[in-house]
C-alpha positions as CSV (number, residue, x, y, z in Angstrom):
1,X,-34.9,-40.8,-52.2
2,X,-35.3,-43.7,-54.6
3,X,-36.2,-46.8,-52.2
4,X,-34.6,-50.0,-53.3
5,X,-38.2,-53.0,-54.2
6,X,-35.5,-56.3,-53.4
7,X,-34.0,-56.2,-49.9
8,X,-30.6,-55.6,-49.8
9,X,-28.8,-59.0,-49.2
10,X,-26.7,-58.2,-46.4
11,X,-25.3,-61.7,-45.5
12,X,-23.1,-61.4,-48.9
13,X,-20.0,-59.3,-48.1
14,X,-19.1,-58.7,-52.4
15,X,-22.8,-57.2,-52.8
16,X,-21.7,-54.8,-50.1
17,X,-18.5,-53.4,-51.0
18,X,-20.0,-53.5,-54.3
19,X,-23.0,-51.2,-52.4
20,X,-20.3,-49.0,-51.5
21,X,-17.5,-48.3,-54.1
22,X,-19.6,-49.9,-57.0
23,X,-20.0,-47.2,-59.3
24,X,-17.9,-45.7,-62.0
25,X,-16.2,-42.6,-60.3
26,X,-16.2,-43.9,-57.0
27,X,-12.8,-45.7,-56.3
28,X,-11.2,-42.9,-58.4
29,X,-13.0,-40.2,-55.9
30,X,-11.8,-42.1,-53.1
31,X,-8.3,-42.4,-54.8
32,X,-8.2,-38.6,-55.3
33,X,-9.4,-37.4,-51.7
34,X,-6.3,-39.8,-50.1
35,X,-4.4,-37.0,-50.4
36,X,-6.4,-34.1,-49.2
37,X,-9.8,-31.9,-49.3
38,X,-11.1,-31.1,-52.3
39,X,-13.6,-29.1,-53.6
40,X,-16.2,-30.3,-55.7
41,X,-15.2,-28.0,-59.0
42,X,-11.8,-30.0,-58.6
43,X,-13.5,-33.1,-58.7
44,X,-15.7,-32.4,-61.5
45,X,-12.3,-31.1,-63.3
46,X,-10.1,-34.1,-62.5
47,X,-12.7,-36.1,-63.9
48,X,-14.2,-33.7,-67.0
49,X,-15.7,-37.2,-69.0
50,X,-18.1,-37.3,-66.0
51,X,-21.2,-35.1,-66.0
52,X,-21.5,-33.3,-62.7
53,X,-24.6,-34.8,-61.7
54,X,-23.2,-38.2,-61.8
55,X,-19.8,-37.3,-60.2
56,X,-22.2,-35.5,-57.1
57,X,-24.4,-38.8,-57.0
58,X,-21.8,-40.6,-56.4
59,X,-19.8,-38.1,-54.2
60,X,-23.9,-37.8,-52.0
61,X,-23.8,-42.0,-52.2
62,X,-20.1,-42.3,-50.7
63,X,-21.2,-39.5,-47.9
64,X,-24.5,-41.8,-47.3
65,X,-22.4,-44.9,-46.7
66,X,-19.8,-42.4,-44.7
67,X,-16.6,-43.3,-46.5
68,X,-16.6,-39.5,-47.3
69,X,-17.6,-36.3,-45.6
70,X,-18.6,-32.8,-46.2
71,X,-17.7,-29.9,-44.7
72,X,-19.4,-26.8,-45.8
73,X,-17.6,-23.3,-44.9
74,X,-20.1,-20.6,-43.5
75,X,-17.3,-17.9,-45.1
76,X,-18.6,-15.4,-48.0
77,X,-18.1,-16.7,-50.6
78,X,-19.5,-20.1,-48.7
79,X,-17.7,-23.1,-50.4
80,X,-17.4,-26.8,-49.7
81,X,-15.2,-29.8,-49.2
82,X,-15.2,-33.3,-49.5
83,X,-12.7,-35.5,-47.8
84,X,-12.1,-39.2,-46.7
85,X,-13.1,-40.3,-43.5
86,X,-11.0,-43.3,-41.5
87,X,-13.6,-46.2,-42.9
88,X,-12.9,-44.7,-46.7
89,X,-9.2,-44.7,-45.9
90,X,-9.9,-48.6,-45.0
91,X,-10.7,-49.1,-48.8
92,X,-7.6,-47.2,-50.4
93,X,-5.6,-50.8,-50.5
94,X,-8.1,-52.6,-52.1
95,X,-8.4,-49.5,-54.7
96,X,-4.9,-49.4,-55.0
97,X,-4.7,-53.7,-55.7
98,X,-7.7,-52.9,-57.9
99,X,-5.6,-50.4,-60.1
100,X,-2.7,-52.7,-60.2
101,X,-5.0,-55.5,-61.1
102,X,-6.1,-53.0,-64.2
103,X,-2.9,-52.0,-65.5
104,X,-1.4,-55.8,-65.9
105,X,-4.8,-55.8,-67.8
106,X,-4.8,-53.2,-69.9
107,X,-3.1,-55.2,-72.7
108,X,-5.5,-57.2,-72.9
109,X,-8.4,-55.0,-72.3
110,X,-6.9,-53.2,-75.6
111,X,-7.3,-56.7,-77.8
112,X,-10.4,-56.9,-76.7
113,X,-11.8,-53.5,-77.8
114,X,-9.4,-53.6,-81.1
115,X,-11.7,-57.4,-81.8
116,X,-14.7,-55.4,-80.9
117,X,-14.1,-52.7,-83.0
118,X,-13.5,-55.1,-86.3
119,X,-16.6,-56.8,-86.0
């Protein structure tokens, strides 16, 4: 596994949640498993703009940090799981603050990438 050359600043608690649920997919995965189990064909589906390599990084680095585990079924055909432990369901109110945050953006965000796209 790739090992990290500048120590990881531990004494900063942003760079840490950042650790965690920085990451493109990763509060959406969370935000997704809330509810339930899911396979990892149904996350790759819920999220199609994702490649599958990316979307299993992220799912392997939120497993690593234990915000998410998986459960593999020894049953033909074997299949797998993923689903929130109690420390990821710690983060689901600062996702769901994050969304809310996003969507009183959004109008803005759109005049910004309308500017963009005139220049």
């Amino acid at each position: 596994m790739y090992k990290k050359k500048i120590p990881f600043d531990l004494e900063c608690g942003v760079k840490i949640a950042m650790e965690v649920i920085g990451g493109k997919w990763k509060s959406c995965i969370i935000k997704n498993l809330k509810d339930g189990a899911k396979r990892p064909s149904e996350l790759h589906r819920l999220f199609s703009e994702a490649s599958p390599r990316v979307i299993n990084q992220q799912l392997k680095e939120l497993e690593m940090h234990g915000m998410i585990e998986k459960k593999i079924f020894a049953e033909l055909p074997p299949h797998t799981e993923y689903s929130i432990t109690e420390d990821g369901r710690t983060l689901i109110p600062i996702i769901e603050l994050l969304e809310q945050w996003g969507i009183r953006f959004r109008p803005k965000m759109i005049e910004i990438l309308e500017k963009m796209q005139e220049q």
